[in-house]
N, C-alpha and C positions, 0 to 999 in steps of 0.2 A: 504494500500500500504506500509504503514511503518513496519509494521509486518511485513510481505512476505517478507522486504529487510532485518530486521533485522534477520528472520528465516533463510535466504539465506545466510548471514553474518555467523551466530552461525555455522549452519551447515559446511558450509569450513574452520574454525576454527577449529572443531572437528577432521574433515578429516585430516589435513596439523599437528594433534598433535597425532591422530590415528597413521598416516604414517613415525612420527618421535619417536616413539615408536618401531615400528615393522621393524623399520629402523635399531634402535639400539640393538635389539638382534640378529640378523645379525650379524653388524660390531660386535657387541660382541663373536661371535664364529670365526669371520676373524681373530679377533687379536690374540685370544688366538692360530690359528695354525700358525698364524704372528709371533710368540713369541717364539712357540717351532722352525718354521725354524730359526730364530734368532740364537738363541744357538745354535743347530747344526753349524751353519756358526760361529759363534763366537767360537767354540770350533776345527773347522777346522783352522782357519783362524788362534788360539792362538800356535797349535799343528806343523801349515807351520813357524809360527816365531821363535818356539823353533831350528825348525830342522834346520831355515837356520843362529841362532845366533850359532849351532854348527858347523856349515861348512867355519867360519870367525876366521881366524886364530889369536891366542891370542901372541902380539907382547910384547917380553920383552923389548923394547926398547923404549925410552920416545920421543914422536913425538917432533919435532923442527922445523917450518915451516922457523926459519932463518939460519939453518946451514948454508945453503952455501954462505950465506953473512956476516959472520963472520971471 
């Protein structure tokens, strides 16, 4: 009887290390197209920041938030 539990043991051992194996070359092919949308989006997302630091107007004037209390 002690066999048969510990065969039964080993055995779903194996499986639940099988499964976390075949598991991870998977999420391994996930990330890596995880990674390219990444960049894409990162390189959108760098190209919207340039264009809207060019659309803010470049002030000669030196900000004074107490002018008008002086």
């Amino acid at each position: 009887m002690r066999a048969l539990v510990a065969t039964i043991a080993m055995v779903l051992l194996i499986l639940s290390a099988y499964a976390q194996v075949t598991e991870g070359e998977k999420g391994r092919k996930h990330r890596d197209a995880q990674r390219t949308e990444d960049r894409a989006k990162k390189k959108a997302d760098e190209k919207a920041y340039e264009d809207a630091l060019k659309s803010v107007p470049i002030s000669n004037e030196k900000s004074d938030p107490w002018k008008s209390m002086r």
